[in-house]
C-alpha positions as CSV (number, residue, x, y, z in Angstrom):
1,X,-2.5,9.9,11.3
2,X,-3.3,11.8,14.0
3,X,0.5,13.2,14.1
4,X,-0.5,14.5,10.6
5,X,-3.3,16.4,12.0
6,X,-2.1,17.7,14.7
7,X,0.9,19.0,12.1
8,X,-1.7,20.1,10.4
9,X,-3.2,22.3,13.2
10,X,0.4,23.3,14.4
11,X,1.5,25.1,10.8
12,X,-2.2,26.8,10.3
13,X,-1.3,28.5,14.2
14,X,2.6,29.2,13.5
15,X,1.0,31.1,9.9
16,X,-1.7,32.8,11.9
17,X,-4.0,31.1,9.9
18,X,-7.9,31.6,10.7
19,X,-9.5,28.5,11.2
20,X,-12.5,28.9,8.5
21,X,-15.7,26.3,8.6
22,X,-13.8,25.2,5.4
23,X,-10.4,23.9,7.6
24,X,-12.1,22.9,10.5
25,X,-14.7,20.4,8.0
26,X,-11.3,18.7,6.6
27,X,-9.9,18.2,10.0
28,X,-12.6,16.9,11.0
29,X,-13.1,14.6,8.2
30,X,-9.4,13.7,8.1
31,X,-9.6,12.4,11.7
32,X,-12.8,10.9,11.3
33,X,-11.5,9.3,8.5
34,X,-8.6,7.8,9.9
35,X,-10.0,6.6,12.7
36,X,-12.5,4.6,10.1
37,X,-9.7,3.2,8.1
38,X,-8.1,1.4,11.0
39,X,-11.4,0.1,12.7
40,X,-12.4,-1.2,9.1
41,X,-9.1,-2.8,8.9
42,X,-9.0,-4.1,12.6
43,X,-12.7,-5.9,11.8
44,X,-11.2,-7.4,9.0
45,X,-8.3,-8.8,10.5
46,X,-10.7,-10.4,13.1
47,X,-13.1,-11.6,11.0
48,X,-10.7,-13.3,8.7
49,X,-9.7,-17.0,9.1
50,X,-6.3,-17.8,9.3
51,X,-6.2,-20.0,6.1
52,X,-7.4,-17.3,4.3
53,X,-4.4,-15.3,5.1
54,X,-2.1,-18.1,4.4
55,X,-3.7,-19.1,1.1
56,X,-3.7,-15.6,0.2
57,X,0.1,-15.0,1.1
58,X,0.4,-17.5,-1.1
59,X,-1.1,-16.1,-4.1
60,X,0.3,-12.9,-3.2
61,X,3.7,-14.8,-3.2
62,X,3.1,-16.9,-6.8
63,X,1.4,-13.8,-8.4
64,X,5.0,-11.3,-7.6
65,X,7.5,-14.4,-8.3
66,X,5.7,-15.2,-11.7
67,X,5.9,-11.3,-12.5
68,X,10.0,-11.6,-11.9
69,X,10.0,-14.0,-14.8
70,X,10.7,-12.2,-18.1
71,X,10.4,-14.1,-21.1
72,X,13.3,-13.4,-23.7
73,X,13.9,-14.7,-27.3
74,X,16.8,-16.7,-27.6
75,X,18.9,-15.8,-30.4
76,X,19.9,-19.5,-31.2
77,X,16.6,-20.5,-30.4
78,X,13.5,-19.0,-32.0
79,X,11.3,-20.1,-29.4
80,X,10.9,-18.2,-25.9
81,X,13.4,-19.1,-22.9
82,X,12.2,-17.8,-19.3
83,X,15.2,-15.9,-17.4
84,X,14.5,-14.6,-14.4
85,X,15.4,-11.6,-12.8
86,X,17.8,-13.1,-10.2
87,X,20.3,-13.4,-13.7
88,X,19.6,-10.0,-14.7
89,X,20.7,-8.6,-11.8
90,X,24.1,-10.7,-11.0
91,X,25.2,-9.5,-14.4
């Protein structure tokens, strides 16, 4: 983030931008920001026990694979068959 910032500051010099309160507010609030998001995310990761990343890798895990099932009709068969997308795709 702060690469995106200091971007940021880099193209507002090469255009011989003014830095207005306005600009200076945002980059100040971008960085601010940034830094917030990853010490939010760092307490997190501390605070959290490791069975509750495992259990919810797993449900991360069942909710995607269940969402690769498609149900289709069967035209034989008028009741639902499950394919998954692993057959769609080595067609």
């Amino acid at each position: 983030m702060c690469f995106i910032v200091a971007v940021s500051v880099a193209i507002f010099a090469a255009l011989k931008w003014e830095l207005g309160i306005i600009e200076a507010i945002i980059v100040i609030m971008s960085v601010g920001l940034s830094v917030d998001f990853v010490v939010h995310f760092g307490v997190g990761y501390i605070h959290t026990d490791s069975t509750d990343i495992d259990r919810e890798r797993k449900k991360i895990k069942n909710r995607y694979l269940s969402s690769l099932l498609v149900p289709v009709e069967s035209p034989d068969k008028p009741e639902m068959q499950t394919t998954s997308s692993k057959s769609f795709f080595s067609m």
